[in-house]
N, C-alpha and C positions, 0 to 999 in steps of 0.2 A: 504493500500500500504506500503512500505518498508519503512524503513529510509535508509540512504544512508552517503556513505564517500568517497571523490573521493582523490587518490594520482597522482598530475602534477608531474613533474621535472624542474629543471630549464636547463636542454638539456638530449640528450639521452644516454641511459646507464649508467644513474645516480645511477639505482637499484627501478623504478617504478615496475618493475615485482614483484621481489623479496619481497620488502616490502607489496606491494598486497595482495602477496602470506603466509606472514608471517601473515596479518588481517587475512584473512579466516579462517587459522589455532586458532587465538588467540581469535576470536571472535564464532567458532564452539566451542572450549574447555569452554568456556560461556556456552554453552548451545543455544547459539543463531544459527536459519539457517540461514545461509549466503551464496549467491553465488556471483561469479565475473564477472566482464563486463568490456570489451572492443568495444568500438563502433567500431573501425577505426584497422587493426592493419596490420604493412607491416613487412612483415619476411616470410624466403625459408622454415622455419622446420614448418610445419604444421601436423595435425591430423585426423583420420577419425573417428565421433560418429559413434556410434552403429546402426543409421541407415540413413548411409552412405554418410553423410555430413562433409564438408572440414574446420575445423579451426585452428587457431594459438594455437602454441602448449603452449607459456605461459599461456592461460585462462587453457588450463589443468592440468597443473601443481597446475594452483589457485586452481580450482576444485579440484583436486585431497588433496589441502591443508583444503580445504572446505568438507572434503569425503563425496562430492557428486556428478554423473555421468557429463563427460562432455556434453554438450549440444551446438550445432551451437547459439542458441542465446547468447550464452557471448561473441562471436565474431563475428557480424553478418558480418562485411567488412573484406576482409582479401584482403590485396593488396601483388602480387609473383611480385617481380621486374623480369622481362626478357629478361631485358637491359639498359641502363645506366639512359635513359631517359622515357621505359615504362613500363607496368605491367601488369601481368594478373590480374582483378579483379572479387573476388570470393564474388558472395551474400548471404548470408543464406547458407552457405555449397556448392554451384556450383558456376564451374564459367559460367562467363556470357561474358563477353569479356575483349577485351584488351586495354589500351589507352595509349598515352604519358600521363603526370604530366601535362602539362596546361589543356586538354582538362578533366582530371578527376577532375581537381580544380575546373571545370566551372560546372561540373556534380554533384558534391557533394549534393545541393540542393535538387535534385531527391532522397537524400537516405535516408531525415532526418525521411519519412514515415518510413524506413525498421528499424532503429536503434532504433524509440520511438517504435515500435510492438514488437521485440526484448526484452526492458529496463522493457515494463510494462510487458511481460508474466513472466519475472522474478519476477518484484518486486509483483505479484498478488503473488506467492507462495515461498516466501521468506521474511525473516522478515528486513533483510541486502543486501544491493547492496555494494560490494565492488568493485569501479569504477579505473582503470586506464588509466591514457592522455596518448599522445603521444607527442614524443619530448619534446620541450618546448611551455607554452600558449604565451610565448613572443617573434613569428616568425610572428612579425607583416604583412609580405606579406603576412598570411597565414589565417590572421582574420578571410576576409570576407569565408563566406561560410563554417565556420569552424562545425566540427560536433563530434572532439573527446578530444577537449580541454574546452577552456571558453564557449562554443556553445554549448558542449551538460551538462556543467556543468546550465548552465542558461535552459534549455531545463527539465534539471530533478528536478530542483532546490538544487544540492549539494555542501555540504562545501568541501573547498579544503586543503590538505597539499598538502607544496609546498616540495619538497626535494633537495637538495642540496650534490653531491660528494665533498669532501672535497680531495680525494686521487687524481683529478684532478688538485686539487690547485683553487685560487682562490672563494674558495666558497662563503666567505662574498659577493665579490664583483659581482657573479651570481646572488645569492638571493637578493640582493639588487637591482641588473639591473632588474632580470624579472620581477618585483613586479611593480618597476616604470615605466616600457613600458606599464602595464596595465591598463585598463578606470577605473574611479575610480569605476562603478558597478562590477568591474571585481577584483579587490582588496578587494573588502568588504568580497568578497566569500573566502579568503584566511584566515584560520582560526591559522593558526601555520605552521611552518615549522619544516623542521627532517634535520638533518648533517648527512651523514649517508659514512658510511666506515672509519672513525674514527681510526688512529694507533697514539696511546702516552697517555701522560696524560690528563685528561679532563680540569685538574685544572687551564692548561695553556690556554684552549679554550674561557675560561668564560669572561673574559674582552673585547673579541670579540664578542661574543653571546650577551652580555650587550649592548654593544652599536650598534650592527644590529638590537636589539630587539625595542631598542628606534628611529633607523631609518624608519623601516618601520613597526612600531606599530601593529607588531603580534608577539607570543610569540616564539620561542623555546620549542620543543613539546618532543624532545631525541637528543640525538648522539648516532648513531648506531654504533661501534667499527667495524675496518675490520675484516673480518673472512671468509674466504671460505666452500663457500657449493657446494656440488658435486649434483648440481642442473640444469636440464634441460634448455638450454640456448634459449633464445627466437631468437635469430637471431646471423650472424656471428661479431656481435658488441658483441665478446667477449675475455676473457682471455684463453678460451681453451688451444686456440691455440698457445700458447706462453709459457703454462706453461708442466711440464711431471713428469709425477709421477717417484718413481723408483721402478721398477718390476721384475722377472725373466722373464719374457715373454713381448715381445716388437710389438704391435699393429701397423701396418702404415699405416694411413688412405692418400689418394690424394688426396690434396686440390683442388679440380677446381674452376673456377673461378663464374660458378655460382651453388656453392653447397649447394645443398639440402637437408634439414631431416640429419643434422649431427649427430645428438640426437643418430639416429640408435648406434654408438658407446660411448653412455651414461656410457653403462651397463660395459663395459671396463675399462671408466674412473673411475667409481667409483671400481673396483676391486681391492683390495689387492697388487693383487701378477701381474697385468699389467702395464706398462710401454704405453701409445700410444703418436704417433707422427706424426707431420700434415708435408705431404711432400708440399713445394708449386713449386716447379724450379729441373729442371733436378740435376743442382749441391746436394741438397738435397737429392734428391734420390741415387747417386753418393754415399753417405757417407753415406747411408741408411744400415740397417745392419737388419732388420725386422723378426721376426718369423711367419708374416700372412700380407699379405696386403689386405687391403679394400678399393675399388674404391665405394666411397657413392654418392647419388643423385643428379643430375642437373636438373636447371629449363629449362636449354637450353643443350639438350646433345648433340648437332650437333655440336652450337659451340664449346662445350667443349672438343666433342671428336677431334676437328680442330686442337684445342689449342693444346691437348694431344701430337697429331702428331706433329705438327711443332716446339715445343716447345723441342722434342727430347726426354719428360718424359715418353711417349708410350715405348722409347726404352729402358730407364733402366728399365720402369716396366719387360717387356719381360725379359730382363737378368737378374733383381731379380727372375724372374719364373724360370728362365732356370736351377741358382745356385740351385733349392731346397723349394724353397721359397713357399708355398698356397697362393691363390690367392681368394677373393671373392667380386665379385659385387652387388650391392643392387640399383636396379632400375634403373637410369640411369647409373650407374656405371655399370651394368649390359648391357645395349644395347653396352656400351663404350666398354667392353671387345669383343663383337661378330667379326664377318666378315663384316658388311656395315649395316648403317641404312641410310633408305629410309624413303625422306619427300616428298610424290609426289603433297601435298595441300599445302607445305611453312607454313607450323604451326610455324615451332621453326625456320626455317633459308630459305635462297634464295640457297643453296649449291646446292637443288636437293637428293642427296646422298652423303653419304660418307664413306671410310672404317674405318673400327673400327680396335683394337686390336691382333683380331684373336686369341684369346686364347679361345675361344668359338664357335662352331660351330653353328651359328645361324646368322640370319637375322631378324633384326630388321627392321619395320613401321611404321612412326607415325602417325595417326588418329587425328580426326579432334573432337573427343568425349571423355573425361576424365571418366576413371574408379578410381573411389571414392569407396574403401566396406572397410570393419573388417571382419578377414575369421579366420580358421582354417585348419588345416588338419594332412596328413600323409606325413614323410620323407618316401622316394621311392626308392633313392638311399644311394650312400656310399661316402665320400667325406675323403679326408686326409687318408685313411685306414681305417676310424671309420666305424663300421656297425653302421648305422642309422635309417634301415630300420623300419620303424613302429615307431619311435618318433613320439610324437605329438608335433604341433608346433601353434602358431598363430600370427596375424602382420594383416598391414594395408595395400590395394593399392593406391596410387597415380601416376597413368600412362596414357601417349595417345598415349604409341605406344605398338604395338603386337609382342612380338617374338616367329621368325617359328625356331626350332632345325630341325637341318640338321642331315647327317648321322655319328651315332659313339654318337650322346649326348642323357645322361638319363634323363628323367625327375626328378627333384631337389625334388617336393611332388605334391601330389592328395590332392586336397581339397576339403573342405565338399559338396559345390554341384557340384563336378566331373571331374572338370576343374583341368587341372594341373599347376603346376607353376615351374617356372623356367629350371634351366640344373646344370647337372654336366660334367664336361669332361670329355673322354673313360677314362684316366688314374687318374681320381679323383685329382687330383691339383688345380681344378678350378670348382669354384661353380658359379652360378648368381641365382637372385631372386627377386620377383617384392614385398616381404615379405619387407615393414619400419617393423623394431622393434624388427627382426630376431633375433640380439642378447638378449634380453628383457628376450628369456625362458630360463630359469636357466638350464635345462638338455641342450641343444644343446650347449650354452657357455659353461659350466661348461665342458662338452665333448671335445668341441675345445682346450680348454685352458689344460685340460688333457693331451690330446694328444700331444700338443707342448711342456709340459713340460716332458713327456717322451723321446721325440727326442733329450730332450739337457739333458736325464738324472738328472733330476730334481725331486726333493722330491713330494711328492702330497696328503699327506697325511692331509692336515689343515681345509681339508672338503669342500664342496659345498658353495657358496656364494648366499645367499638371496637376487635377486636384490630387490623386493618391499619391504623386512622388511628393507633395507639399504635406500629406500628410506622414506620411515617414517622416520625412526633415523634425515635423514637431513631435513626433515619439522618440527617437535619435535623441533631439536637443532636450526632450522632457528627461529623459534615463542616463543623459549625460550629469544634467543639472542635480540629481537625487544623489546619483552613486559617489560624485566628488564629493556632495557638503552631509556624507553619510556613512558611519563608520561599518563598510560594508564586513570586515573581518568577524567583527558582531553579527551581526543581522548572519551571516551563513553560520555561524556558530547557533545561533539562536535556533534556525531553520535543523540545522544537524546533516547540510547539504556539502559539503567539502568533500572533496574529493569524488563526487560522483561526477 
């Protein structure tokens, strides 16, 4: 069976993903196979493997840091919040149903079968488990029943680093609390701790690191410096949104309120010569000035598309359209822009129906059955002026409702088994598509982004951008950055991988 290294937090969005993400990387460059595991994990941007199973998109990223396929067992729980207080809960890559937070705390029990079936198919063909918790293990309401912190660390039998954000402030006094709220069995499992986002000098850290190290007698394992990586974001617990690149071509993605699969414009963020910006409130959009807007995924598009309306952001999207503006929707963003989506089972809302957008001729349904696949196929129309025809393209579904095109809309592409997907509008200004990932192919962005920079008369000559070799660079540079400011002789002592 495996060895194993599990990274806690001492709360969330400390950079448990990341650091995960940066082992896999540093311990495959070893020589050693290593895959990643998350028993428990809640976030809207999720994935589809290859055969057609639903997980969080952070274990793939790990994977992908790990270069090896991702797999539903590294995230057997995958919890969709689709409301403030319940969730969809996805088992093994389906979902399976919905619950409030108490009644799935009370459930938790029933899962600990699916997460050790999961942990051991791994660890049988794998020599490394690389484990990440959630939250913090010090939510003490959260003990009993727990399955993705101290429970399922006592369950595999894994050592722990604890991690600690310092760019929150207060880190001493984090690491210090969540260690002492722990049983002493629970403590013992904490083998070192990481400081991690680190800005200034170290030299000034040490006197502090000294004496936390003598308080709760584990060592100080690194300090990981700040530094940004243009890194697939596990959930909206992020800086995305807040930060913008500066680009000639300016990206405006609608923030909704329960947005889904943001990643889709990943491949954006990471470009060059893009600019993107999260509209959240009408005033925003008001001041919005955009060369393509993107309405991206909802867990809830009914209410979103509610929100849209009454919220008055429906209407300057409209007169962004109307100035000139392209327009394109990616799944629920995509039902968002049609004429009405109809819920006649109450899947996602009590509304019944509602109207959408109307920049798309189409009627949206939503069903009571989740289509989960990894496709390909052929662009079929023309969208912005581009001829498209005959691109190939590929992406992921995650959808449970059907849209019917009305009259005047082209089908968006044919896919491999014949079924088509999406629309374009008569006058090509408006595209939808039920395609996560769409931007992801380098010819179809690469085209878009052409294209808008000819409209403003803009230079284009700097070549095509590699979205996957751009993503190596920032796994590389991510597993560069850990293993210098991190005392790896430890950490494989810790693991008990040396020599393999």
């Amino acid at each position: 069976m495996a060895k194993n290294i599990m990274f806690m937090g001492t709360g969330s969005s400390v950079g448990k993903s990341l650091l995960t993400a940066a082992m896999c990387r540093i311990l495959n460059n070893k020589g050693l196979s290593v895959a990643p595991y998350k028993s428990q994990n809640m976030a809207l941007n999720s994935f589809i493997t290859r055969d057609g199973k639903e997980m969080g998109r952070a274990q793939v990223v790990q994977a992908e840091c790990a270069r090896i396929e991702p797999e539903v067992e590294m995230n057997p729980v995958l919890l969709k919040p689709n409301s403030d207080v319940g969730c969809q809960v996805i088992l093994m890559g389906k979902a399976e149903f919905n619950m409030d937070a108490v009644d799935y705390h009370a459930h938790k029990p029933q899962l600990v079968d699916t997460v050790m079936k999961a942990y051991n198919k791994l660890a049988s063909e794998h020599q490394v488990i690389a484990i990440e918790g959630a939250g913090s293990p010090a939510e003490i309401n959260l003990r009993d029943n727990d399955i993705v912190n101290m429970g399922l660390a006592e369950l595999v039998d894994a050592p722990v680093i604890l991690i600690g954000d310092i760019d929150k402030g207060g880190v001493f006094a984090s690491i210090y609390g969540t260690i002492e709220l722990l049983e002493p069995e629970e403590r013992a499992r904490i083998k070192g701790f990481i400081i991690n986002k680190f800005r200034g000098d170290v030299e000034l850290l040490k006197p502090g690191i000294e004496m936390i190290e003598a308080k709760v007698n584990v060592p100080c394992l690194g300090v990981i410096p700040y530094k940004r990586f243009v890194i697939d974001d596990e959930d909206s617990v992020t800086e995305r949104f807040d930060r913008q690149n500066e680009g000639d071509i300016t990206i405006g993605v609608v923030y909704l309120p329960h947005l889904s699969n943001f990643t889709d414009c990943t491949a954006f963020d990471m470009h060059p010569d893009v600019r993107v910006e999260y509209y959240r409130n009408q005033r925003e959009l008001q001041l919005a000035n955009p060369d393509l807007i993107v309405v991206p995924g909802s867990k809830n598009t009914m209410d979103d598309t509610n929100h849209i309306m009454m919220s008055k952001m429906g209407d300057e999207i409209k007169r962004i359209h109307d100035s000139g503006v392209p327009v394109v929707g990616i799944c629920g963003g995509y039902q968002l822009l049609g004429k009405e989506i109809k819920d006649p089972h109450g899947v996602e809302s009590s509304l019944g129906s509602i109207e959408g957008l109307g920049l798309l001729n189409i009627v949206t349904t939503i069903g009571q059955e989740k289509r989960t696949v990894r496709t390909e196929g052929k662009i079929t129309a023309n969208f912005m002026g581009m001829d498209l025809t005959g691109m190939e393209v590929e992406g992921y579904e995650i959808h449970m409702g059907e849209s019917q095109a009305l009259d005047g809309e082209k089908a968006f592409a044919t896919l491999a088994d014949g079924t088509i997907d999406g629309v374009v509008a008569a006058d090509g200004s408006v595209m939808g598509t039920y395609l996560h990932g769409i931007f992801d192919n380098d010819d179809f962005r690469e085209k878009i982004i052409a294209t808008l920079k000819a409209k403003k008369n803009l230079d284009d000559s700097a070549g095509a951008f590699d979205f996957k070799a751009f993503k190596e660079e920032q796994y590389d540079s991510l597993a560069k950055t850990v293993e210098e400011n991190m005392d790896m002789d430890k950490i494989m002592e810790i693991i008990g991988a040396i020599g393999q």
